[in-house]
N, C-alpha and C positions, 0 to 999 in steps of 0.2 A: 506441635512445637511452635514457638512465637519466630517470627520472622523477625532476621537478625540483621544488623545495620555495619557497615564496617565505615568509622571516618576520614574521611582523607584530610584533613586538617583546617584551620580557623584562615578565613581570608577574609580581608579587608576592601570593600566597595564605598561607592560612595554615602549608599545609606547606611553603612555602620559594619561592624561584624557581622558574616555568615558561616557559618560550621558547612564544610562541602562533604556526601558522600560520595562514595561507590556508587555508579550508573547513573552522575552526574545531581540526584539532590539536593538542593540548598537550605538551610533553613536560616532565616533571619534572625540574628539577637537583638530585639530592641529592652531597654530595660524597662524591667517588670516583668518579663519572657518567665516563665517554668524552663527550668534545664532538668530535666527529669531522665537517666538512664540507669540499667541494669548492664553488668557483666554478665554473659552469656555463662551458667554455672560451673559447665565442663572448656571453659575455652582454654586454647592456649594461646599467647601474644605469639604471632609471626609477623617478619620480617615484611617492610611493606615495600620491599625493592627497590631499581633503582632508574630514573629517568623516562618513567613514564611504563616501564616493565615490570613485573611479577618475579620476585625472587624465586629460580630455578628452584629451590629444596624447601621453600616455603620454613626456613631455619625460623627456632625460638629465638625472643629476644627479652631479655629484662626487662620488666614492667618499671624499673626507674629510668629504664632509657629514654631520651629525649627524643631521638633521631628516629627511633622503632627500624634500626635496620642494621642486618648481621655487619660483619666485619667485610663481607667482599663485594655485596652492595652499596657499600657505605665508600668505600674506596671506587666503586665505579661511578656513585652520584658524584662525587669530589673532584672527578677525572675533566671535568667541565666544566668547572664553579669558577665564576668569577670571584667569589669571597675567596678560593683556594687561591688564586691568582697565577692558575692553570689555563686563563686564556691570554693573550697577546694579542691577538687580531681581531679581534670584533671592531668590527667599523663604526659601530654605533656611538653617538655623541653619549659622554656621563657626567654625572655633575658629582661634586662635590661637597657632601653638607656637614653641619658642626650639631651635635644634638644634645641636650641637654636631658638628665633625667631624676634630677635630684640636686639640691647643694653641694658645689663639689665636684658632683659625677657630670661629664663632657666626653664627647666623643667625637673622632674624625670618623666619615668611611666614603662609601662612593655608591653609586646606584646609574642604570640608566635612564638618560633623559626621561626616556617616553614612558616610562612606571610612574613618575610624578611622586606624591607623597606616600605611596602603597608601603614601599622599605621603611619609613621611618615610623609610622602604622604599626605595620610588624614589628617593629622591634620596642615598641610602647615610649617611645620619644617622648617625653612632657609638653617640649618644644624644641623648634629647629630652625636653622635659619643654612639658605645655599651658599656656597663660596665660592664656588664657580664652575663653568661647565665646558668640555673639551674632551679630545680624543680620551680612552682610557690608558692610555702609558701616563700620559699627560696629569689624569682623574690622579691614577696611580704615584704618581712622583711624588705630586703633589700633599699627599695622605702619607707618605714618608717622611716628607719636610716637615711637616707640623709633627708627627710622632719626632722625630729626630729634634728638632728644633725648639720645641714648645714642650716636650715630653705627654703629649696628648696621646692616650691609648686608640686601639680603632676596637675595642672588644671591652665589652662590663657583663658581668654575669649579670643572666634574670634575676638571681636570688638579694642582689644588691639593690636592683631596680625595686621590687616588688616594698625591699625593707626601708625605704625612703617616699614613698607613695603617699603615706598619714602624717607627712610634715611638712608634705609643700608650702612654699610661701601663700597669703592668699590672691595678688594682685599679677597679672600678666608681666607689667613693670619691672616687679621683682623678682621674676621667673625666668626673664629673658635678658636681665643684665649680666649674668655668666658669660650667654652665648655672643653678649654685642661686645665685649670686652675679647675677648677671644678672637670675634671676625675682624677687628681691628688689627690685631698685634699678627695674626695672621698675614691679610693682606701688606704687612708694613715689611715681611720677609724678605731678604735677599735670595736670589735663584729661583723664583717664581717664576714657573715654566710660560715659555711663549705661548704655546698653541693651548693654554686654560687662558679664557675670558672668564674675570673678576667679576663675583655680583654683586649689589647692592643690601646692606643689611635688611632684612625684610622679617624678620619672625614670626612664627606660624606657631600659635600656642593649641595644645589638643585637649586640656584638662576639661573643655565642655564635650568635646567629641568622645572622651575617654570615660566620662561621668563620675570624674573623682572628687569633683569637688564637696557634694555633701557626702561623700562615702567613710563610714569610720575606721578605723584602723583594724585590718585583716587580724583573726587570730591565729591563724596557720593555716597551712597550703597540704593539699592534698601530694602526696609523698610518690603514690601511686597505685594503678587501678587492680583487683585480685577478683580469682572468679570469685562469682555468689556477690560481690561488691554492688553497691547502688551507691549514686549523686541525685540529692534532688534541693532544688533550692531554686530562690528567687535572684535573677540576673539584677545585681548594682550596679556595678560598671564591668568596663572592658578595657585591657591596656594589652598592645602587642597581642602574646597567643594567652592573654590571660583573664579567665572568668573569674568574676570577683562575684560568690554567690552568700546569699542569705536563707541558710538553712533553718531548718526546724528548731527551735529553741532547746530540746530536748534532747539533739546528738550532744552525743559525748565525745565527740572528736574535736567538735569547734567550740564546746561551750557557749552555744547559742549565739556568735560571733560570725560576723564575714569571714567565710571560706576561698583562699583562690585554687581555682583550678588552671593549671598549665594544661593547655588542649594537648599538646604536644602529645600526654602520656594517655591520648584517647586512641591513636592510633594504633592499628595492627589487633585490636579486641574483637573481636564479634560481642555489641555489641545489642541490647532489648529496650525496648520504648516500656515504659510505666506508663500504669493507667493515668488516662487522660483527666478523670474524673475523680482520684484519689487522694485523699490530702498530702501535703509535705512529707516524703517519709525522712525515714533516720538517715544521716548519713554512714555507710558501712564501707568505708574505706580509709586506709590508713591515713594520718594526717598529721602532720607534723607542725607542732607547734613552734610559733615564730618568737625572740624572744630581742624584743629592739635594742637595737644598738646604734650610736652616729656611725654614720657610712660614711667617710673622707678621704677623696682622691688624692694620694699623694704626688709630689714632684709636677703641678702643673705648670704652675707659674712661680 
């Protein structure tokens, strides 16, 4: 029987994307990579627990789930999430940034300092620029005021993100005039918390880091992963937890098109390597075709 791989998910380093496994594994995504795996034939998705622990029942979970974790490990990762906004006391300094991911689409949220750009990485940022940095009450207030005041959301679905990717403007210029419009009217608010230091506009564009700039427009996204299922395909880019591959001309799932994979729904599988030596195969998972539409944030400004 083939020796089977389980992923712990897509993290971001300085040299690019790395897919992490079980017993500490890394493998690097540079583009042009083979992403070649099989669904282990008999598998079943289980629950990948919560905070660094092994779900007690080792419970099924929905191959469309993002999260890959049952209903009471899902509430015990959450019990300590800064994004749930279940901590108060962390000492640690957070900054504040505005992120931009599309015409239109802007976001507030907060991160700590010392992760540096890893959060906006993850969440496939086009560009960003910081607004300021200070205790987390402070981070936190502050990421109210601009939702409250600005009607800026601090949450945009991946599926929005991913459908605005094949229209970017093509000049940094005009990709970062959203977010310097924004850090303006921002900083120009009344009740700006004391203990947040204001930063300097400085825009950090990722579309070279991200590899979207000659990448064509996705035909649909892999929906999610089923036993007997295979991915194989050549890496284009990368945004957030998202592989943007280039299959076999011959699947019938993408019509010979960029395929994006959400690593997300790699999680909790066991997981087979394809041969190293083999060409492209088909792709044999479900996949949902993308069907473009303008994506437009209401009530910003």
């Amino acid at each position: 029987m083939a020796r089977t791989w389980r992923c712990t998910g897509l993290r971001w380093s300085a040299e690019g994307p790395v897919l992490t496994w079980d017993g500490g594994r890394r493998s690097a995504l540079g583009r042009g990579k083979r992403v070649a795996f099989g669904v282990a034939g008999e598998a079943v998705r289980t629950c990948v627990g919560a905070r660094g622990n092994a779900c007690p029942v080792r419970a099924a979970v929905p191959g469309r789930s993002i999260g890959a974790r049952c209903e009471e490990c899902a509430r015990l990762d959450r019990a300590h999430s800064v994004a749930a906004d279940t901590i108060a006391d962390d000492p640690r300094p957070y900054r504040v940034y505005l992120a931009w991911f599309g015409p239109g689409m802007l976001k507030v949220g907060i991160t700590a300092q010392e992760r540096g750009p890893a959060r906006l990485l993850e969440q496939g940022a086009v560009c960003f620029t910081w607004l300021g940095t200070g205790p987390l009450m402070a981070a936190r207030r502050t990421e109210e005021l601009l939702r409250a005041a600005l009607g800026v959301p601090d949450r945009i679905p991946y599926a929005d993100k991913r459908a605005v990717r094949s229209a970017l403007p093509g000049t940094e210029a005009e990709r970062t005039a959203e977010i310097a419009a924004l850090h303006a009217r921002a900083l120009a608010l009344p009740a700006w918390p004391e203990s947040l230091r204001p930063a300097p506009f400085r825009p950090v564009d990722h579309v070279g880091v991200f590899g979207l700039a000659e990448v064509p427009a996705a035909m649909g996204a892999v929906s999610r992963l089923v036993p007997g299922g295979t991915v194989d395909g050549l890496l284009a880019a990368a945004a957030g937890p998202d592989l943007h591959l280039r299959p076999d001309p011959a699947s019938p799932g993408a019509a010979g098109g960029i395929v994006v994979l959400d690593t997300r729904l790699l999680t909790g599988w066991d997981l087979v390597p394809l041969g190293a030596g083999a060409q492209v195969q088909e792709l044999s998972v479900p996949v949902r075709e993308f069907r473009y539409e303008t994506v437009v944030q209401d009530g910003l400004f």
